[in-house]
C-alpha positions in Angstrom: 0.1 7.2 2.8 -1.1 5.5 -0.6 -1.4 1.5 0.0 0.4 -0.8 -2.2 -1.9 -2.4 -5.4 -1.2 -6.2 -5.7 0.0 -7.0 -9.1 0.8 -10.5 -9.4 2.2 -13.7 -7.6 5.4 -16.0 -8.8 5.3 -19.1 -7.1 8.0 -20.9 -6.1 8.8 -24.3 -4.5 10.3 -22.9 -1.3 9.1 -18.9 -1.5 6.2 -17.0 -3.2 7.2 -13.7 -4.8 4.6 -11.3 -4.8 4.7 -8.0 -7.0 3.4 -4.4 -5.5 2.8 -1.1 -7.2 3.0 1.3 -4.8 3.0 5.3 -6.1 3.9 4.1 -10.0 6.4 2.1 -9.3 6.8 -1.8 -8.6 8.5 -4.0 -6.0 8.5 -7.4 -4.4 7.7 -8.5 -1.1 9.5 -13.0 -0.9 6.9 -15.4 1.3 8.7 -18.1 2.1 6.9 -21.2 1.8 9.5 -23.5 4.4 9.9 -22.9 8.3 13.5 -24.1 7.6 14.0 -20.9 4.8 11.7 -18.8 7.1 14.4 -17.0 9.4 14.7 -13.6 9.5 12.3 -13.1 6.7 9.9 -10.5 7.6 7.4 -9.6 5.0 5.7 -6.5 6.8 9.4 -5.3 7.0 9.9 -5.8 3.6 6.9 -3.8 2.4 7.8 -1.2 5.1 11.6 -0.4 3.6 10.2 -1.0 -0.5 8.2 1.9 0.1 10.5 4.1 2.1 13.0 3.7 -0.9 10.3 4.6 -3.3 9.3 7.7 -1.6 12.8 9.0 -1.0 13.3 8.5 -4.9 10.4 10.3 -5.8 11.0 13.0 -3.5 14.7 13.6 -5.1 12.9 13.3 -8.2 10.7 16.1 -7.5 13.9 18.1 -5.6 16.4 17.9 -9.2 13.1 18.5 -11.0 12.5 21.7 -9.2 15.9 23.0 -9.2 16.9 25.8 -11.3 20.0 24.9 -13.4 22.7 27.4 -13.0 25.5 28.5 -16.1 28.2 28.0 -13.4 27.2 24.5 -12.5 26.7 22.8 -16.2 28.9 21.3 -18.6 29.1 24.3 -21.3 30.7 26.4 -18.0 33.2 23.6 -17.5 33.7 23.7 -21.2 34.6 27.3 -21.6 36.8 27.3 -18.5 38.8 24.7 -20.0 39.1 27.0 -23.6 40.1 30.2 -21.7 43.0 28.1 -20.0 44.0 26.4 -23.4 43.7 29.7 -25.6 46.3 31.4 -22.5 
C-alpha cells in the first residue's frame, strides 16, 4: 500500500484541515482543535475510508479502461435500431 504525501494545512479556529495525495489524487483528513467539536471525529478513520474510495475509483478506472466496447452496447447501435423501427 502507497502512504499518503502531506500537501498542505488550513487552519481553522476550531479544526485543522489537512490535505493528502495519496495514488494522484487529493483528499482531506479535519483535526479538530476543541474537545467540545471532538466527538466522533476519528482522523485515522478518515484517512482509512479517503483511500479506500480512491482505490476503488482507480480500480473501475482501470476496469472501463480495459473493456472492449462492443457495436451492440454503444450509442450508434441504439441509433440504427431506432431508424430500422422509424423507416418500418
Amino acid at each position: 500500500m502507497e502512504k499518503a504525501k502531506k500537501l498542505y494545512t488550513i487552519y481553522g479556529k476550531y479544526s485543522n484541515t489537512v490535505v493528502y495525495e495519496y495514488r494522484g489524487r487529493q483528499y482531506d483528513v479535519e483535526y479538530n482543535n476543541s474537545w467540545i467539536y471532538g466527538n466522533g471525529n476519528n482522523p485515522k478513520q478518515q484517512h482509512i475510508d479517503a483511500q479506500a474510495i480512491i482505490d476503488d475509483e482507480i480500480a473501475r478506472e482501470e476496469a472501463n479502461k480495459n473493456k472492449i466496447s462492443k457495436y451492440e452496447d454503444s450509442a450508434d447501435y441504439g441509433f440504427d435500431l431506432f431508424w430500422e423501427y422509424v423507416n418500418q
